[in-house]
N, C-alpha and C positions, 0 to 999 in steps of 0.2 A: 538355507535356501540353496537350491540347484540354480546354476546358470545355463539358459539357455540361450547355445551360444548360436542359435538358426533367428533369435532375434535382435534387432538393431540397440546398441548401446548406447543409452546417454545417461553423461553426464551434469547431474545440475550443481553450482556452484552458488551458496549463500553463507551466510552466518547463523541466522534464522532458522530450525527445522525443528520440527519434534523433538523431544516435549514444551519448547516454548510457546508463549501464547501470546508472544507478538505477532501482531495481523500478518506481514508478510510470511512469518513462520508456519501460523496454522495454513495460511494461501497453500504453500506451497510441498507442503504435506499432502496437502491433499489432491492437488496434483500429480506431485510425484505416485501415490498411489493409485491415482485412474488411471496412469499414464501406465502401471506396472503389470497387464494383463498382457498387453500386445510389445512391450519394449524392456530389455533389461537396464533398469534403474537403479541409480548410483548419487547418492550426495553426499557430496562434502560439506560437512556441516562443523559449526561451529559449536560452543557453552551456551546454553539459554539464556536471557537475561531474567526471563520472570516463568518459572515454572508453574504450571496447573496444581490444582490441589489433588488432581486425581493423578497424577504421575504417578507411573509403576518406581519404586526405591531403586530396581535394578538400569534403571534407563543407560545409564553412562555403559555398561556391558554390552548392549543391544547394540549386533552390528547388523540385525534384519528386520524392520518392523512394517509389517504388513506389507511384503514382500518387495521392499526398497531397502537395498542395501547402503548403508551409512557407515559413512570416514571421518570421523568423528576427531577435530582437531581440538587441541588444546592449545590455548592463547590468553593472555591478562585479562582480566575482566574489575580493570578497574574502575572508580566511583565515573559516572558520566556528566557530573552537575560541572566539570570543568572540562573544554573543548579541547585541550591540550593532553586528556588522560584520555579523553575520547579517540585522540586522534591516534597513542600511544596502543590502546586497543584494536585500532584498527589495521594498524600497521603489522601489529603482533599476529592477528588472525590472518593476515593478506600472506606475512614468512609463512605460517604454518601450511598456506595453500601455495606458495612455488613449490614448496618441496614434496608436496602431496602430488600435485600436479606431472611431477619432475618422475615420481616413482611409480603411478598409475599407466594402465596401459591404455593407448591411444584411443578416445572410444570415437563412435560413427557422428555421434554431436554432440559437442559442450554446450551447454546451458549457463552463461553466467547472468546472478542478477543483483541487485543495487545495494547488497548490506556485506560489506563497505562498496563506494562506488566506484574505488581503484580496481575494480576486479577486473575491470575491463584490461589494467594491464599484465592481468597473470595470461587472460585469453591472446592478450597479442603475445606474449613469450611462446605459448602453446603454438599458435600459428607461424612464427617464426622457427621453431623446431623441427618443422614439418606439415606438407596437407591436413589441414583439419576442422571440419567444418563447424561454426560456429552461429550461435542464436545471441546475442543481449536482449537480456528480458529486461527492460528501468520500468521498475515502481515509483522513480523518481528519478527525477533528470538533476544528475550535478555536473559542473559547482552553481548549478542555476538558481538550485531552493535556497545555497548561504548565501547567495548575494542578494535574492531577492526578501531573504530574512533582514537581510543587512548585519550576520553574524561576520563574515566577507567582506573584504572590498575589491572591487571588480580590477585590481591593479593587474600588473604585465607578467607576477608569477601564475595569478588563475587564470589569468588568458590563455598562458600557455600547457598549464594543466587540464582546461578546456579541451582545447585542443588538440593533446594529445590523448585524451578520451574518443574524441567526436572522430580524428584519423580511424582509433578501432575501430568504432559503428560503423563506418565507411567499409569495412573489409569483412564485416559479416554478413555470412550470408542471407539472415535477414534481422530484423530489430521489432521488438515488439512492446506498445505502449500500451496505456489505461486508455486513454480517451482519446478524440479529434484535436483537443487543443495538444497535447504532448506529439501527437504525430505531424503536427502542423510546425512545429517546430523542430523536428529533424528534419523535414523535408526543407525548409527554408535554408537547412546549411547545406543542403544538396543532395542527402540520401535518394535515391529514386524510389518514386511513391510506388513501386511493385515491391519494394523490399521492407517498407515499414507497415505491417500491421499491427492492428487495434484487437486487441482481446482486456476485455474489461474485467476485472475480478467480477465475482459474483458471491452469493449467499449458499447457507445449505438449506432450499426453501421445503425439505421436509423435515429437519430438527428447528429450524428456525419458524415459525408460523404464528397466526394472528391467537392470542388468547382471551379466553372473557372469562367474566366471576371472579372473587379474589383475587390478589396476587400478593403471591408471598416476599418477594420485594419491600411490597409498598408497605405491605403490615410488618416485617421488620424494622423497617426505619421509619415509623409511624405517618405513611403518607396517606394513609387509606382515604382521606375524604380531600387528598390538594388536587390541582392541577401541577404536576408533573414535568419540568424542562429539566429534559438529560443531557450530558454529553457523555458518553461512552466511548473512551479511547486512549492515546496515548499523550499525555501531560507534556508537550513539546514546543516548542518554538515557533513550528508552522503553525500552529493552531488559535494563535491569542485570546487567549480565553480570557483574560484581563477583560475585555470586552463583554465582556459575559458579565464575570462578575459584577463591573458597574452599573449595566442591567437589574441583576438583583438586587443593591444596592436601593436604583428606584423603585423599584417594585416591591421593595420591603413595607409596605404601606396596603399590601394585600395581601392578609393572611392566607388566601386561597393556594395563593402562589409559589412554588419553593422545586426551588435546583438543586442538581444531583450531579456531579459530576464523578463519573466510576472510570477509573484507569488508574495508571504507575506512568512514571516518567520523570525529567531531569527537573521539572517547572514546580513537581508536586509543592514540593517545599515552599514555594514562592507563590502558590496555589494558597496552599493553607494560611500563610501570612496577609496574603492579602485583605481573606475573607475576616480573619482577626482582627488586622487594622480596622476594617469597616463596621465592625460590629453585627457581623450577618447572623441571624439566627435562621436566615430561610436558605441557608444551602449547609448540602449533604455530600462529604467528600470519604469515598470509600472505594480499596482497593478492587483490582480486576474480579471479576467473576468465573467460576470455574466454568468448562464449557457444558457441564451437565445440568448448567442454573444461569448460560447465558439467554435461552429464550425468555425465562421468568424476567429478567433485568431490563432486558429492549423492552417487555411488554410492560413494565411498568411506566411507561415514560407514555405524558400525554401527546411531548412534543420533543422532538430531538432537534439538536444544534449539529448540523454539518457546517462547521466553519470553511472558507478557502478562501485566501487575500488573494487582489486581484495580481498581486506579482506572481505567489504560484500556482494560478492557473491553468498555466504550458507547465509547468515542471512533476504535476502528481494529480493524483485523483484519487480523493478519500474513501478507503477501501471501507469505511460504516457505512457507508451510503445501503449497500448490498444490506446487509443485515437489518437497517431500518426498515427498507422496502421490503422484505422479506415477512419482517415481525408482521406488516398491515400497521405503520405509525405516519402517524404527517410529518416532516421535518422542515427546520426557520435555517437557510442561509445566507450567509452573506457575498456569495461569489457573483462578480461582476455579473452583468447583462450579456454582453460579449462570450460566456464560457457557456461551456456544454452542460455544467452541473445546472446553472441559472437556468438554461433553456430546457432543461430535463425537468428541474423541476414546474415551472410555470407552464408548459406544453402536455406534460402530462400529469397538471392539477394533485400535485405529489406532496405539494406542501406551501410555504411563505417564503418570500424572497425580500430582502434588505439589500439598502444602499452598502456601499463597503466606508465599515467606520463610522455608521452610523448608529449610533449607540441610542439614541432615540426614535430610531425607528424598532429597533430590537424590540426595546421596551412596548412601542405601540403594538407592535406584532404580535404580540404575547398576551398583551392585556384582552387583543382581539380576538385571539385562538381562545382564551380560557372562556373568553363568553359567548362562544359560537361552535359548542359540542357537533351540533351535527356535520357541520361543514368541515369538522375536524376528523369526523366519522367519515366522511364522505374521502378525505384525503386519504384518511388510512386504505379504504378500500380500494383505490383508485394505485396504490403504491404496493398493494401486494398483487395485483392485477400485476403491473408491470414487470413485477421482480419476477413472476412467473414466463411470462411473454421476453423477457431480455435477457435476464441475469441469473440464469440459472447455473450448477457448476458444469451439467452436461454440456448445456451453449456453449462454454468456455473449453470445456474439454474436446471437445470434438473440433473447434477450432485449432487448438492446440496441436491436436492430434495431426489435421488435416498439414497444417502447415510445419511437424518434423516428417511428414512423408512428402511433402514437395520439398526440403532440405536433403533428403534422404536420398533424393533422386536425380539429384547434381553431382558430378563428381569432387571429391575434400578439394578444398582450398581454388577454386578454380574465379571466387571473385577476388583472390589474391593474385593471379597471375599477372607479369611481368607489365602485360599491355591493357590489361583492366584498370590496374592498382596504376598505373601512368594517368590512365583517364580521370579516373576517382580522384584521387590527390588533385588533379588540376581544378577540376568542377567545386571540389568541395572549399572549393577558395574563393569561387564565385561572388558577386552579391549575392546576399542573404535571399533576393525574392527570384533568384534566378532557380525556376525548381524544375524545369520542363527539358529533361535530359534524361539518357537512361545511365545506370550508376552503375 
């Protein structure tokens, strides 16, 4: 790849990218790639955690794929099922990027985003070096998600690791979340509401689409004649699928009925024990799917499970959602009334909504959707409507787009300046509901 250097340079910073097939990773691929017609594209990229089946052998050599140039760090990639080897990986990939960071040349805008979520302090090193204009992209807002997992306790070191995150977002030039409820939440600690926008992941709604007549899913793992509850994704902590399970548990008393739970993650294991312990024969637990046989897999599912507890709500927005809406499927959540996933779904008739933790409503939810095909017919169609009309990847990309050309057109580091950066630090100390200031 030639560099053209009459275009503006940015750099994205993750862990996540090609060829992994963690959701942020494919996100952000594909980004980076729309993004690579009009701007020279740069990521610093980490090890995959979970490789596609269709990965080219030579990937780890590939320093240009589909005209995004990749810095490709090496860093531990040890076991994740304990938070201390997790943390030890994260640490390992953040060194690999000061130094990356330390030897690259200064480009027009850093992109860092939330895998790991220190990243924010390689961006303040970088700003501290010198003008240089910066975006945080949070797929999730920490240390918000581990306290409100309760993996954390909200004591006076994460307050101050807090903290000195939220000072970053305070000095970039602008910040950009999944939903209302994550933007509602910066703005409360003071960011000004011109500098946080909302760009929502989205689907690829022409590989991703509604399917009818067999499907090769359901006839592999003999589901051809059930009703179908999926959950498709990653096996984590935010998700409590335990919840699920006990669900199945009662509804093991209708043969019709039967779960499928398809991802990789830290929980799998505890995933599978569960199901053991209970004696379930009505769920199916089987690795990711390649992306040349993910539409087959969404489409197999009558009903999909978009989980969100109502703690993190403000903190992430579940990036399956795009891809359900996309397939044409109805999906059963249990996110509060108060979030936008809740009001998204019941406003535009997309799917079922559950109490939070109510594990018997789940159950009745389900037993309803299995006996009420059209109405289930009627969501799907009603959710691939939308995913057209909202979540498309051009919607997102041209937002994208729109706002590295209004960062592009500020001069570097100028919300860091002396008497800005005075202001900032004071407001952002504020009470939490004082948000009516410029930042």
């Amino acid at each position: 790849m030639t560099s053209d250097s009459s275009k503006p340079r940015i750099v994205f910073v993750n862990r996540s990218y090609w060829p992994d097939i963690e959701a942020t990773g494919q996100l952000l691929t594909q980004l980076c790639e729309g993004l690579a017609d009009e701007f020279q594209v740069e990521v610093v990229a980490g090890l995959p955690n979970s490789l596609s089946a269709d990965a080219p052998a030579d990937w780890k050599s590939q320093t240009v794929h589909n005209g995004v140039r990749i810095h490709r760090l090496r860093h531990l990639q040890l076991p994740k099922r304990r938070i201390l080897l997790r943390i030890a990986n994260y640490l390992s990939f953040q060194w690999s990027v000061r130094r990356m960071l330390k030897r690259l040349n200064r480009p027009d805008v850093l992109v860092f985003e939330t895998d790991p979520f220190t990243l924010a302090t390689e961006a303040a090193r970088l700003m501290d070096r010198g003008p240089v204009r910066v975006v945080g992209y949070l797929q999730d807002i920490h240390p918000d998600v581990g306290v409100a997992m309760g993996v954390i306790r909200n004591n006076r070191y994460i307050r101050t690791i807090r903290r000195e995150l939220f000072d970053v977002y305070h000095r970039c030039e602008q910040m950009v979340v999944l939903s209302s409820d994550m933007r509602q939440l910066l703005l409360e600690d003071g960011i000004a509401p011109d500098r946080v926008q909302v760009i929502p992941n989205w689907a690829d709604v022409q590989r991703i689409t509604p399917l009818e007549g067999p499907n090769a899913f359901r006839q592999k793992h003999g589901l051809a004649d059930k009703f179908v509850v999926m959950y498709s994704g990653n096996f984590g902590l935010t998700q409590r699928l335990d919840h699920f399970v006990q669900a199945a548990a009662q509804l093991a008393d209708d043969p019709r009925i039967h779960f499928v739970f398809v991802g990789r993650g830290s929980l799998e294991q505890a995933l599978r024990r569960q199901v053991q312990q209970l004696g379930l024969t009505n769920v199916t637990i089987t690795g990711y799917q390649p992306l040349s046989r993910l539409n087959i897999s969404l489409n197999a599912a009558d009903l999909h499970l978009v989980p969100l507890t109502a703690q993190l709500t403000r903190c992430l927005m579940p990036s399956k959602l795009y891809g359900i809406l996309a397939a044409g499927r109805p999906l059963l959540t249990n996110a509060p009334p108060e979030s936008e996933l809740h009001r998204l779904t019941v406003q535009q008739q997309v799917g079922l909504v559950v109490q939070p933790q109510r594990i018997d409503q789940i159950v009745q939810q389900i037993r309803w959707a299995s006996a009420h095909p059209r109405d289930m017919q009627q969501m799907g169609h009603n959710a691939r409507k939308l995913a057209l009309q909202q979540f498309t990847f051009d919607h997102s990309l041209q937002k994208f787009r729109q706002l590295l050309h209004s960062v592009l057109a500020t001069p570097p580091g100028h919300v860091n300046c002396q008497c800005c950066q005075q202001v900032t630090n004071k407001q952002s100390r504020q009470p939490a509901n004082n948000t009516n200031h410029h930042g």
